[in-house]
C-alpha positions as CSV (number, residue, x, y, z in Angstrom):
1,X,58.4,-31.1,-29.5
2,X,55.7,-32.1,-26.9
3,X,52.7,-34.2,-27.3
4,X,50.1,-34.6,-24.4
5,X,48.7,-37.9,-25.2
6,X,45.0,-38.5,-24.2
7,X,44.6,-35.1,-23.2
8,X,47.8,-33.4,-21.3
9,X,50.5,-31.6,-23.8
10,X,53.7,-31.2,-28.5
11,X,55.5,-28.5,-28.2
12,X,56.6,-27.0,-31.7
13,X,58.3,-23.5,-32.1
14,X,57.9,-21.8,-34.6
15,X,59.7,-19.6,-36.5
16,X,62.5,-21.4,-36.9
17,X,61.5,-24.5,-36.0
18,X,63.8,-25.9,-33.0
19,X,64.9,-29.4,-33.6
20,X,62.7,-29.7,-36.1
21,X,63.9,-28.1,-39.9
22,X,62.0,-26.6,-42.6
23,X,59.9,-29.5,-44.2
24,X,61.2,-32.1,-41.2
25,X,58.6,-35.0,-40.8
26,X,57.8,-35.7,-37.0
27,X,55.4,-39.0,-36.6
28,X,51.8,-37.9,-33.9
29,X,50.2,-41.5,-33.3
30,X,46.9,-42.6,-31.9
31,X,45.3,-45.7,-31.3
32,X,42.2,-46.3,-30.3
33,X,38.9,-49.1,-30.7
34,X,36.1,-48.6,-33.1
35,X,33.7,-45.9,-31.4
36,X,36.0,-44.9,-29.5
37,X,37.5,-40.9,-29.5
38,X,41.1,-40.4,-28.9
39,X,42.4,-36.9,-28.3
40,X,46.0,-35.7,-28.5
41,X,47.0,-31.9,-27.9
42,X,50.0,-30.0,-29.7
43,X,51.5,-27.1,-28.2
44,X,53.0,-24.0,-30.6
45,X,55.8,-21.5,-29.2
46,X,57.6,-18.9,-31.4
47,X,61.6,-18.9,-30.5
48,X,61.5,-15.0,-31.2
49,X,59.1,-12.4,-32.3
50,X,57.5,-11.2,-35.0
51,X,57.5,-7.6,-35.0
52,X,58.5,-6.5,-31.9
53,X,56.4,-6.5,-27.9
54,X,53.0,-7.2,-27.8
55,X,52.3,-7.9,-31.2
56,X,51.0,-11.3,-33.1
57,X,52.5,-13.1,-36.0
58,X,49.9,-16.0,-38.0
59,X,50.5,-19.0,-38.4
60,X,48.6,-21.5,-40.7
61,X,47.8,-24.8,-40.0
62,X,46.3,-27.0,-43.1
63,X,45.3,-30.9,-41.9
64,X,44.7,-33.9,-44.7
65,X,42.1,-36.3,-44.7
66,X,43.9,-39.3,-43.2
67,X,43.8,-42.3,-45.9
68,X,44.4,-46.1,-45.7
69,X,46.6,-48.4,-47.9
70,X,42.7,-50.0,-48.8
71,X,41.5,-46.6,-49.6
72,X,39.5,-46.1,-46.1
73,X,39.5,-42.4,-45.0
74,X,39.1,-40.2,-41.8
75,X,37.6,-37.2,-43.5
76,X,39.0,-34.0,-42.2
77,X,36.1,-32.2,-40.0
78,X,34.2,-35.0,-39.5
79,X,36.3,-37.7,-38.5
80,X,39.2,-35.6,-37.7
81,X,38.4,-32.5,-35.6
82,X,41.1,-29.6,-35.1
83,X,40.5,-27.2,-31.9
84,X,42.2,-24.4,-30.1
85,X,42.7,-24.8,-26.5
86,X,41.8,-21.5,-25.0
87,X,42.8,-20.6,-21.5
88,X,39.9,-19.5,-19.2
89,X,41.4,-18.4,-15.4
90,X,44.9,-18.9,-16.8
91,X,43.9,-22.3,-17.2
92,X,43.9,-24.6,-20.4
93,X,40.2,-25.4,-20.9
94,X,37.7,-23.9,-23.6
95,X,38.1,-26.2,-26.9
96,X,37.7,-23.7,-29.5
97,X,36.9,-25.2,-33.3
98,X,39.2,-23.9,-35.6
99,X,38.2,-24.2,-39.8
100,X,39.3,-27.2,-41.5
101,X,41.3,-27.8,-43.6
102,X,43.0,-25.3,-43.3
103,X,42.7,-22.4,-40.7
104,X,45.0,-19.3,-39.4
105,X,45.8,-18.2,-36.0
106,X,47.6,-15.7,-34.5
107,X,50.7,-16.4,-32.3
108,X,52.2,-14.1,-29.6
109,X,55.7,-14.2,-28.3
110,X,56.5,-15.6,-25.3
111,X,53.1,-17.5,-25.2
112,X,52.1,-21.0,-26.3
113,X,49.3,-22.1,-28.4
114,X,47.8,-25.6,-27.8
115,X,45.5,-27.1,-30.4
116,X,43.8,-30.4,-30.2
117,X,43.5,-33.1,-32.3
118,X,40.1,-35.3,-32.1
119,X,39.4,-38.0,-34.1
120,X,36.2,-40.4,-33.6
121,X,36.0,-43.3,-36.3
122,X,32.2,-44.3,-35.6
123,X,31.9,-47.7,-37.4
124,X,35.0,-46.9,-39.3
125,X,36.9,-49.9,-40.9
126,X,39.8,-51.8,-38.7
127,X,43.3,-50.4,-40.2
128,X,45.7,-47.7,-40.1
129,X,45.2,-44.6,-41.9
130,X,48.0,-41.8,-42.2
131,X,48.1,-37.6,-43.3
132,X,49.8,-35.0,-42.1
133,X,49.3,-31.5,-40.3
134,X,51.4,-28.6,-41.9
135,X,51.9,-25.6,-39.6
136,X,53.7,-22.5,-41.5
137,X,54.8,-19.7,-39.5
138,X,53.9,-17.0,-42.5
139,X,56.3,-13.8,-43.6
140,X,56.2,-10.7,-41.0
141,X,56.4,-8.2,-43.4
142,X,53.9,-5.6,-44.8
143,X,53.2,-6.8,-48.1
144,X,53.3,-10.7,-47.4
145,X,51.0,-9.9,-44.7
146,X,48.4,-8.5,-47.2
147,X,48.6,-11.0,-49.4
148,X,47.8,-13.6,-46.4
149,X,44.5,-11.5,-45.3
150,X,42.5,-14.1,-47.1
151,X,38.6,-12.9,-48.1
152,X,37.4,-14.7,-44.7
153,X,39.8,-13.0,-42.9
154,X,38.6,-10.0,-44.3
155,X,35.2,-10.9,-43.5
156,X,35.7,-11.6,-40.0
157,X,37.0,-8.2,-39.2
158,X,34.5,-6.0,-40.6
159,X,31.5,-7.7,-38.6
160,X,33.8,-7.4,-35.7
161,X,34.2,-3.9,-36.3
162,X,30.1,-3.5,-37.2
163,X,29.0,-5.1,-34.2
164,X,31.5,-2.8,-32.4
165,X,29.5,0.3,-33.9
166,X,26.2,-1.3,-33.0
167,X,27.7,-2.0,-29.5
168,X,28.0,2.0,-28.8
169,X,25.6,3.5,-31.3
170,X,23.5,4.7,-29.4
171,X,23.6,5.2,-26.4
172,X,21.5,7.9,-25.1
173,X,19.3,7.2,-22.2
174,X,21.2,3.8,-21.8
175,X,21.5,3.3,-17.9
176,X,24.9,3.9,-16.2
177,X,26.1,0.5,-15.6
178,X,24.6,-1.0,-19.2
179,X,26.9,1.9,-20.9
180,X,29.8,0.9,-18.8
181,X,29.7,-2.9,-20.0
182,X,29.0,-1.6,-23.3
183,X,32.1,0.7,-23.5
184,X,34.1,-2.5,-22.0
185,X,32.9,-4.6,-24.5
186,X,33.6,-2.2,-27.2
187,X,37.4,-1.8,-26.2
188,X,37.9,-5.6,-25.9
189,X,36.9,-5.8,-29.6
190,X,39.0,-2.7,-30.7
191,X,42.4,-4.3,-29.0
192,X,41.4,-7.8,-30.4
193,X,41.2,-6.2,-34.1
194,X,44.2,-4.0,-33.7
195,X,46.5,-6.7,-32.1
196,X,45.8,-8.8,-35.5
197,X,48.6,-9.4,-37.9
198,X,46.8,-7.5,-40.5
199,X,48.1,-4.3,-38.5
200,X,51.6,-5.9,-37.0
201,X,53.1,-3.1,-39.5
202,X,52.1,-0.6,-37.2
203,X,52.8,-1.8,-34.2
204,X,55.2,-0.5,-31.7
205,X,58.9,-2.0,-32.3
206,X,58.1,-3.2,-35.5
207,X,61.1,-1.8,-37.3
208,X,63.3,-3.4,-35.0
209,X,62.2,-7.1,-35.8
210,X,65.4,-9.1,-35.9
211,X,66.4,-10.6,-39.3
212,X,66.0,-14.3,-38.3
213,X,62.1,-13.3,-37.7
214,X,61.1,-12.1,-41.4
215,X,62.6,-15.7,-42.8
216,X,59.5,-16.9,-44.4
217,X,57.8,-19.9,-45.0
218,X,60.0,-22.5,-42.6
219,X,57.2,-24.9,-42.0
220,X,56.5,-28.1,-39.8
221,X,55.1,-31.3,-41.2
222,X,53.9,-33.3,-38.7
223,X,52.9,-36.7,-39.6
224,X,49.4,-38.3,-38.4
225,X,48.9,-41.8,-38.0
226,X,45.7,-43.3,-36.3
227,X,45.3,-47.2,-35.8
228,X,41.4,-48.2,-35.6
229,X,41.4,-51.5,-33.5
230,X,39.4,-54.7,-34.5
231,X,37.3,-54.0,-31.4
232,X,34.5,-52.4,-31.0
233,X,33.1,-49.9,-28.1
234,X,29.3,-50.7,-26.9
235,X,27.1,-47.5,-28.8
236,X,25.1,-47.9,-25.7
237,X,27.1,-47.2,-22.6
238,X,27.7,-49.4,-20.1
239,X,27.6,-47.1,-16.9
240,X,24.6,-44.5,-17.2
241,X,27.0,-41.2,-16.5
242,X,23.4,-38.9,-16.3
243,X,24.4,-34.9,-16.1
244,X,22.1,-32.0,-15.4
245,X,22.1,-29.5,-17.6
246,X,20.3,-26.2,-16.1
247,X,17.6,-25.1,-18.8
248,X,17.2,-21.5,-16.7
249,X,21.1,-21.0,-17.5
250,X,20.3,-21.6,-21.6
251,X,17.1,-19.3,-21.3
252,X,18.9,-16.5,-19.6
253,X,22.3,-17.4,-22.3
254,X,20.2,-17.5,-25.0
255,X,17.8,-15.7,-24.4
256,X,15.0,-17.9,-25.1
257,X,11.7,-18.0,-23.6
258,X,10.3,-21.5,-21.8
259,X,8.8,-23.4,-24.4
260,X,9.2,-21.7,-27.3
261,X,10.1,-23.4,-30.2
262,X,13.9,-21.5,-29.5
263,X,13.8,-23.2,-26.5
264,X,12.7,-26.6,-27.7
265,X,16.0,-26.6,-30.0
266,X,18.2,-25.1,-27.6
267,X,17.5,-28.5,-25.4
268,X,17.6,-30.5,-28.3
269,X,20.9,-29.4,-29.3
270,X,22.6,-29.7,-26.0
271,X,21.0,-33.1,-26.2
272,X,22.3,-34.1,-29.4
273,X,25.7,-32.3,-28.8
274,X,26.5,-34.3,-25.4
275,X,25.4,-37.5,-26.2
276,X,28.9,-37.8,-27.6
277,X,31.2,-37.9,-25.0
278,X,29.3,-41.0,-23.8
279,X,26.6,-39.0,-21.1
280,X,23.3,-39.6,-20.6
281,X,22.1,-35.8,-20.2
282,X,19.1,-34.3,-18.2
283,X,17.6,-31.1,-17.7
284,X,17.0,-29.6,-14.5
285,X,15.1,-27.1,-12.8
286,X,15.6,-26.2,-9.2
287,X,13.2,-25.3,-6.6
288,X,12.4,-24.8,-2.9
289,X,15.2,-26.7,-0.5
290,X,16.9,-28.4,-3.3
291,X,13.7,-30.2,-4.8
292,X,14.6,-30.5,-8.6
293,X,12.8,-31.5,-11.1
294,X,14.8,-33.6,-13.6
295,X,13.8,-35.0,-17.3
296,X,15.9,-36.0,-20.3
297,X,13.1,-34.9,-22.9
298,X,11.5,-32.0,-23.0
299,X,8.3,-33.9,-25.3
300,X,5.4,-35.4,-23.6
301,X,5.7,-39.1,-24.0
302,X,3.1,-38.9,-26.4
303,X,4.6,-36.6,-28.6
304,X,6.0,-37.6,-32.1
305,X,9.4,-36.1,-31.2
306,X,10.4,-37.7,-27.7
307,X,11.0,-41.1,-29.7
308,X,14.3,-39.3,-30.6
309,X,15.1,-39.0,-26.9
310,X,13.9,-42.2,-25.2
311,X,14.8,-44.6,-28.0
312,X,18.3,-43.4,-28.7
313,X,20.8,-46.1,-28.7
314,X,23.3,-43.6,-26.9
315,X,21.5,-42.9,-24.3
316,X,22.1,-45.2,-21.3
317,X,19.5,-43.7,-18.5
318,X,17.0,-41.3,-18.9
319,X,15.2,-38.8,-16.2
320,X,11.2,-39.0,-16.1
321,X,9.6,-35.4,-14.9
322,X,7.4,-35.7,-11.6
323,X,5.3,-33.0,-12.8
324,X,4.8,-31.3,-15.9
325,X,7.4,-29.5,-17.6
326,X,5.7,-26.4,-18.9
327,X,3.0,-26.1,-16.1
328,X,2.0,-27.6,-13.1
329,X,-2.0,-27.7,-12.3
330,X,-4.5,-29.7,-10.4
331,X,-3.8,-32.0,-13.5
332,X,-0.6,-32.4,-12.5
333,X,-1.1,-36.4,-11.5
334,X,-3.3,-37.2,-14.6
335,X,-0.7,-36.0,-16.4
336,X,2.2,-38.2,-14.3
337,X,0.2,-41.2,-14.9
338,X,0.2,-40.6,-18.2
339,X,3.4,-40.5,-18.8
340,X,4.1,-43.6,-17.2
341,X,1.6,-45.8,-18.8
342,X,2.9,-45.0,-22.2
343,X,6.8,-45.5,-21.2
344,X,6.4,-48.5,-19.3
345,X,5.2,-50.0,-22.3
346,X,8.3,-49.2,-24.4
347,X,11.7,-51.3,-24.4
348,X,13.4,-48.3,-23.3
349,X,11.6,-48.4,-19.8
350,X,14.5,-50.2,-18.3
351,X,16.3,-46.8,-18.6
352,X,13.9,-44.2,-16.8
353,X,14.5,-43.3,-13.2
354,X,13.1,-40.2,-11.3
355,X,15.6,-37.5,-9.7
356,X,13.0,-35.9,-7.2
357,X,15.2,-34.4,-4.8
358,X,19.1,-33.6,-4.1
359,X,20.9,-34.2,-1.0
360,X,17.5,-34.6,1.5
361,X,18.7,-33.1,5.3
362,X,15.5,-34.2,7.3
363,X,12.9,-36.2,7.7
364,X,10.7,-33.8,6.4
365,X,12.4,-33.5,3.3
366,X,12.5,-37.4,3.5
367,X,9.2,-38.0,3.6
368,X,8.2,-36.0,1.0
369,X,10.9,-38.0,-1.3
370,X,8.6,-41.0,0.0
371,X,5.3,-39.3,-0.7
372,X,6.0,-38.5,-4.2
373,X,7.6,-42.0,-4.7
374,X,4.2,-43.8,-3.5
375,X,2.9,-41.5,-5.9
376,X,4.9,-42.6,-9.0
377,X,5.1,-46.4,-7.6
378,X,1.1,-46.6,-7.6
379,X,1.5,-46.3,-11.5
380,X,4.6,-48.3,-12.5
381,X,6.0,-50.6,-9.1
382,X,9.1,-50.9,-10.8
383,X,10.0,-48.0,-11.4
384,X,14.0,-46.0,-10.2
385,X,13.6,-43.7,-7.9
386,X,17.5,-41.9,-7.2
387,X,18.3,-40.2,-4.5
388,X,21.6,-38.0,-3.9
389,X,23.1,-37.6,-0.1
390,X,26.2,-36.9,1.7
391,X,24.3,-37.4,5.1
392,X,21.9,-39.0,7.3
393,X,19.5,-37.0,8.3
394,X,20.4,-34.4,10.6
395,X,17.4,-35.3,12.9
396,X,16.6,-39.0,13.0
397,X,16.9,-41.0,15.8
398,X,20.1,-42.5,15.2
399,X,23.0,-43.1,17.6
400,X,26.7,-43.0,17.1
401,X,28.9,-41.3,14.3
402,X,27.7,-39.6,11.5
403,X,28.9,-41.6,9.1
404,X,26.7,-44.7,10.7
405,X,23.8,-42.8,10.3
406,X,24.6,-42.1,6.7
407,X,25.2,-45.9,6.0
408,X,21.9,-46.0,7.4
409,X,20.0,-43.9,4.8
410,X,18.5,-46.8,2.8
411,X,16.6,-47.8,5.8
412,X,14.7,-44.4,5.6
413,X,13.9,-44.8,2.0
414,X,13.7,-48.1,1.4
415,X,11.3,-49.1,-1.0
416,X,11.0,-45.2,-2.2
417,X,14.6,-45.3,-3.8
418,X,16.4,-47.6,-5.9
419,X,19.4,-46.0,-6.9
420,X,21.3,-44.6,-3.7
421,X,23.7,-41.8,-4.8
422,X,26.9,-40.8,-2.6
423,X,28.9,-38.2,-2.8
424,X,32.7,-39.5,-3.1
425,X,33.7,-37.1,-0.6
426,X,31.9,-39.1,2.2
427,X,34.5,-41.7,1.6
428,X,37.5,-39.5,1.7
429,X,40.8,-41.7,1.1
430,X,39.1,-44.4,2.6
431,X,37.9,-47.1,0.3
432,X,36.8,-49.8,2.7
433,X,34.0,-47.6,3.5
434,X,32.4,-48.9,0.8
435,X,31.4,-52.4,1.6
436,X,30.0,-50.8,4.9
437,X,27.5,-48.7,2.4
438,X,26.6,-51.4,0.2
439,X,26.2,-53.9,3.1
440,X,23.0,-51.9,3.8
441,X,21.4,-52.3,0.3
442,X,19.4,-55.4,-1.0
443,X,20.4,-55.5,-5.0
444,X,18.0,-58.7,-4.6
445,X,15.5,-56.0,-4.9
446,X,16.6,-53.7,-7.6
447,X,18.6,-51.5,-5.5
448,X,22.0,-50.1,-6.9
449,X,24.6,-48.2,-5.7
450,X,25.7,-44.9,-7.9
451,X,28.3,-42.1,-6.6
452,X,28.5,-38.3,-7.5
453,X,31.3,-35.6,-7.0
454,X,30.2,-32.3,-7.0
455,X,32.4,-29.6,-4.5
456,X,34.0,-32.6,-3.4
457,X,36.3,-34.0,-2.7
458,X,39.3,-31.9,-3.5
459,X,43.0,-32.0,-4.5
460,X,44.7,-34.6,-4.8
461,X,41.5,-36.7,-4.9
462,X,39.9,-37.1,-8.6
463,X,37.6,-34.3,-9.3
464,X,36.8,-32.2,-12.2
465,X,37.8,-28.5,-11.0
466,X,39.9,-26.4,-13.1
467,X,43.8,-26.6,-12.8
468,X,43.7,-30.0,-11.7
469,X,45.7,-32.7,-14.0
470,X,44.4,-34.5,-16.8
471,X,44.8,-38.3,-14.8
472,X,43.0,-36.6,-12.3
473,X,40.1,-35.4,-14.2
474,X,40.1,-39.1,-15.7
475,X,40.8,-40.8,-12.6
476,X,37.4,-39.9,-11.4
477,X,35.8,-42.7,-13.4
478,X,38.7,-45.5,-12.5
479,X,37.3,-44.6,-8.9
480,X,34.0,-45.8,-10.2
481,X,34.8,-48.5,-11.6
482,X,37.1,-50.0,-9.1
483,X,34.7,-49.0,-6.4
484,X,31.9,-50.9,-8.0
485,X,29.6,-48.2,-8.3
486,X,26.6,-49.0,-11.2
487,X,26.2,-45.6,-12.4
488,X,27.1,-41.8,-11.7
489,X,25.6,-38.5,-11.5
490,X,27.0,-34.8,-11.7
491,X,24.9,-32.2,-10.8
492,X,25.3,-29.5,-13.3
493,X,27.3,-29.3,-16.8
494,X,26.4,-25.8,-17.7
495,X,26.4,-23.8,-14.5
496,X,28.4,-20.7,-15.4
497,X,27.6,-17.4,-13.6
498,X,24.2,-15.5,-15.0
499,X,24.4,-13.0,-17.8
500,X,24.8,-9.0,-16.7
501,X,22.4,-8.0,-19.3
502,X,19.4,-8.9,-20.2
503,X,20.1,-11.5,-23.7
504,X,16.6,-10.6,-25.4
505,X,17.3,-6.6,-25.1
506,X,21.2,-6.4,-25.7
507,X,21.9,-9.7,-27.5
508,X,24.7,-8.1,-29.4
509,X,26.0,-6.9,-26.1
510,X,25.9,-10.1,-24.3
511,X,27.9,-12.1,-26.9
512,X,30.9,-9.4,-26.2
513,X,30.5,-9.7,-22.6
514,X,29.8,-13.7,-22.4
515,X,33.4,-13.7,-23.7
516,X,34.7,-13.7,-19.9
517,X,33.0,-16.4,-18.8
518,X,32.6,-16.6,-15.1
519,X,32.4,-19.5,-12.5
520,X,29.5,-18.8,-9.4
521,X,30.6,-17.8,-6.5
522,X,31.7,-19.8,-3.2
523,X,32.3,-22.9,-5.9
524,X,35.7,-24.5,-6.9
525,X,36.4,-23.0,-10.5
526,X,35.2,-25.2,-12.8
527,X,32.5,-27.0,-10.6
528,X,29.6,-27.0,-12.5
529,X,30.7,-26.4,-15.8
530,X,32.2,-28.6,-18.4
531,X,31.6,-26.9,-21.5
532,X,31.1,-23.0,-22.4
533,X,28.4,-21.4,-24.2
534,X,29.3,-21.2,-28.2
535,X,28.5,-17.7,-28.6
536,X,31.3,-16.3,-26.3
537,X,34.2,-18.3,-28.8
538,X,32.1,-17.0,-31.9
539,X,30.8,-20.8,-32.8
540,X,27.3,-22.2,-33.2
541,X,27.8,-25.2,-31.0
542,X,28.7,-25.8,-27.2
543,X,32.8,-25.2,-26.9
544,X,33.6,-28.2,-24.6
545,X,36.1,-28.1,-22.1
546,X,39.1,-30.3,-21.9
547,X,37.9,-31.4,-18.5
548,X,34.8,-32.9,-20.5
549,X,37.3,-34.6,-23.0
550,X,38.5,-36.2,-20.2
551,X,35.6,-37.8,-19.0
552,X,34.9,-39.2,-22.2
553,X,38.5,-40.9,-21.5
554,X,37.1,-42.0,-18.5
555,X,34.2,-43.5,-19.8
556,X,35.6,-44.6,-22.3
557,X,38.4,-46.8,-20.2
558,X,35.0,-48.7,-17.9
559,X,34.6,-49.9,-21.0
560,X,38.1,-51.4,-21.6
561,X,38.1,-52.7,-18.3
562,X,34.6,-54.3,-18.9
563,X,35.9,-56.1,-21.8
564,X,38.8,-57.4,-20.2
565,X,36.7,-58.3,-16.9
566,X,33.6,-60.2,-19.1
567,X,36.6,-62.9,-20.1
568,X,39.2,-62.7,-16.9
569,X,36.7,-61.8,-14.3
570,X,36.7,-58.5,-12.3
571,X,39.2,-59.6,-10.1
572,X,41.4,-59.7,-12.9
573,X,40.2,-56.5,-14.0
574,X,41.6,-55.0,-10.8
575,X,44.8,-56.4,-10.8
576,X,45.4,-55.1,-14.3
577,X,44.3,-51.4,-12.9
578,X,47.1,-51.8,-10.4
579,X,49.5,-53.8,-11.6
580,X,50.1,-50.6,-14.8
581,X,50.2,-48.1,-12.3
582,X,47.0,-46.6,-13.8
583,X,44.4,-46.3,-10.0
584,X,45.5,-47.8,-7.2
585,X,43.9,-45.3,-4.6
586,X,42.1,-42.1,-4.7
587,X,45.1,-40.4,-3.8
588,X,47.6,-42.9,-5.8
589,X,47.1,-42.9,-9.7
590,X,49.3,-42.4,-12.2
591,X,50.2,-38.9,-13.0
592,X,51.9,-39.8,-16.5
593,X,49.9,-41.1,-19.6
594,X,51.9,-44.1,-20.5
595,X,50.7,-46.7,-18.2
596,X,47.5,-45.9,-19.7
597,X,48.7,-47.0,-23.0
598,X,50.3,-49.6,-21.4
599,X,46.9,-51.0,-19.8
600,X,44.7,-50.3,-23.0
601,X,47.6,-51.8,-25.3
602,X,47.4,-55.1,-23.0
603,X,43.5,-55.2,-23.0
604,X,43.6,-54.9,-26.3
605,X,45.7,-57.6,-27.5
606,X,43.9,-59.5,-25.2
607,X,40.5,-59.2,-26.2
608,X,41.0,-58.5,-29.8
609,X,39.6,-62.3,-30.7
């Protein structure tokens, strides 16, 4: 058995169980603060087959509410969350919700299964609350295997095999290249349905199954146990983490048209769904030499509905649009000042910035960053302008190396930005460069210093790509916060490759073919993407990635380190980041979990009083 703590793998095999007997207890523990969301993962492997090559045996997981010797509880889907890990390039990623309490999956020989384990005890009582997770490996033969074809079961396969038919039926006068993606999508459902364990009887090899594979019902009982802290984390978080989310990428997924009421609760759900991994979303539109236009809620200001947005305690920053959202006329500044007057005067104004443009080359580009500043500073003077760059630009006046001349961007902006966003890969391995950059900016007057990664840096730096390890996914935000850095920004959550077909035409289609997902091209796999569209996995909600798990980690570690700095001091703070082994350098940071127990486990019992 192998457990990956905090987000790298349990392994359990099943059937028999290796080291592990029929009806063994095995103890899975997690500890973690109040607000705080602790993931563990649990890998399945079957020792031998089912019924023969290729084919799939079930296995069926039931998971208990988790109960307290007070008679507190962490209900079962909503404190306690059960996922599949599905592997997108060969890689470990999608987070697939399985049903709870109890849910079947199929198993295939030679492969592994990984499932993780969630749980987030939101104002949940201090204490330790126990259950247990049963996984049964269930019988191989024909008639067992009828009996375990449960009604939903049932249900599942007959839409699959209906939206099959309505896949291919008709398609007369159907284009060349539509019927071909059609056909493919058709034959991916076909194999799916046939490779199920309601058909293993029939599959190739099955009469040879060896007798150790039809012994039934030898089942694993793993205990949970989950310690809530006396501490609690902020609800607000401490470092704005603000990422785009493209809203051309959910009308083209979706299908929806721009500002339709579809399209108002798309946003709002992506919203809603991402606010709990601690990130302070925005969306995004891109225009003409990487101008964006940026806003957190979709609402005019004076709209009954954009309280939800601006005044949620969750939300640590939010993006203002420069123009309007759903047109832009000669009214364009009316409507800018507006929008302004009305959120300067809430409590919330602290959190708004503008995001006009990404990574300005030239002065040209520069002074229009400047222009529309003056513009947005004539209504509200204190009001955060950020601006993203990996450069100086390319033709200033500037003498000596290019990093000098990106030291000097501040000078160039200055007072049309507040928030100075680099890109980590500037810095390389080299983390003295950063007193050079912040030596250039004035926090006297408001001005911060936030970092981004986006292609950037690469392995073995911290970065979010796909196949990199899960202390390197969370290392990004030790880096951060050992840096100094005040906030951080990634450019795109949702960025995964445009649908082949048309979604309002062939919706059916698309929800066959969004099953391979696909990264753009001439980006890292993964850049740009941190959870998956829910349709492709069959669910109603974004299917995050373990990538995005481990940010929340991440995020969720500033804050330990914040609580520990507020009584030692940051210096303190540092020292306790090194001395565990957890980031001492963006190329040296633990690659094992357990000095991250060991540093949370010390800040703990240090700032528990």
């Amino acid at each position: 058995m192998l457990v990956y703590s905090g987000g790298d793998p349990v392994y359990i095999t099943v059937p028999p169980v290796e080291g592990v007997a029929g009806g063994g207890l095995d103890m899975l523990s997690l500890l973690a603060a109040r607000n705080e969301r602790e993931s563990v993962q649990i890998a399945l492997r079957p020792k031998v087959s089912w019924g023969g090559p290729g084919t799939a045996g079930a296995v069926q997981i039931h998971c208990s509410d988790l109960c307290s010797p007070s008679g507190d509880r962490l209900l079962v889907g909503q404190s306690l969350s059960l996922r599949r890990v599905v592997p997108i390039l060969g890689v470990p990623d999608a987070l697939v919700p399985l049903d709870l309490p109890v849910s079947q999956i199929n198993l295939f020989h030679g492969d592994n299964i990984n499932l993780g384990i969630s749980r987030c005890s939101c104002g949940q009582p201090p204490g330790q609350y126990q259950g247990q997770l049963l996984i049964t490996a269930l019988t191989a033969d024909a008639e067992s295997a009828n009996q375990s074809l449960v009604k939903n079961e049932k249900s599942q396969l007959y839409q699959e095999l209906k939206n099959c038919l309505e896949i291919v039926d008709p398609i007369d006068g159907s284009p060349f290249e539509e019927m071909v993606e059609r056909v493919k999508s058709a034959t991916s459902t076909l194999r799916r349905v046939l490779m199920s364990p309601s058909f293993s009887e029939f599959s190739p090899g099955y009469s040879d199954v060896m007798e150790e594979d039809v012994v039934t019902n030898l089942s694993v009982r793993l205990k949970l146990c989950v310690t809530v802290w006396e501490f609690t984390l902020p609800l607000t978080p401490s470092l704005p983490a603000v990422f785009g989310v493209s809203e051309t990428v959910i009308e083209d997924r979706f299908g929806v048209k721009h500002g339709t009421d579809e399209w108002y609760n798309a946003l709002d759900q992506h919203f809603e769904w991402l606010l709990q991994y601690r990130i302070s979303p925005f969306f995004c539109r891109w225009g003409e030499s990487m101008r964006v236009l940026a806003y957190t809620c979709p609402w005019p200001a004076d709209h009954p509905n954009s309280d939800k947005y601006y005044s949620n305690p969750r939300l640590a920053a939010y993006a203002v649009p420069y123009v309007p959202i759903l047109s832009c006329n000669d009214a364009a500044k009316d409507t800018l000042r507006k929008e302004v007057e009305i959120l300067k005067s809430k409590p919330h104004w602290q959190k708004a910035y503008f995001y006009l443009w990404d990574e300005p080359l030239n002065l040209e580009q520069y002074n229009s960053i400047r222009d529309m500043s003056a513009d947005i500073r004539s209504y509200a003077p204190d009001a955060r302008v950020l601006t993203t760059y990996y450069c100086g630009p390319s033709d200033a006046p500037v003498s000596g190396s290019s990093f000098e001349a990106f030291v000097k961007v501040p000078t160039y902006l200055r007072p049309h930005t507040q928030i100075f966003c680099t890109s980590e890969w500037v810095l390389g391995n080299r983390e003295d460069l950063v007193k050079d950059i912040l030596s250039e900016l004035q926090p006297e007057d408001g001005e911060e210093w936030w970092t981004y990664v986006c292609m950037g840096p690469t392995d073995p730096h911290p970065n979010w790509h796909l196949g990199m390890r899960g202390t390197q996914h969370r290392a990004v935000m030790w880096r951060v916060w050992k840096e100094g850095g005040t906030g951080f920004l990634y450019w795109g959550a949702n960025c995964y490759d445009k649908a082949t077909v048309p979604a309002p035409r062939y919706w059916k289609l698309l929800m066959y073919a969004s099953r391979r997902i696909r990264f753009r091209r001439g980006l890292p796999p993964g850049d740009g993407v941190l959870f998956y569209p829910g349709e492709a996995f069959s669910s109603s909600q974004p299917v995050a990635s373990l990538r995005l798990e481990r940010i929340l980690s991440g995020l969720q570690d500033i804050e330990y380190l914040r609580l520990y700095s507020e009584k030692y001091g940051r210096e303190e703070g540092l020292a306790l980041l090194e001395k565990t082994g957890v980031y001492l350098g963006p190329e040296r940071y633990t690659l094992d979990h357990s000095p991250i127990d060991s540093m949370r486990a010390e800040i703990y019992r240090c700032c528990r009083s």
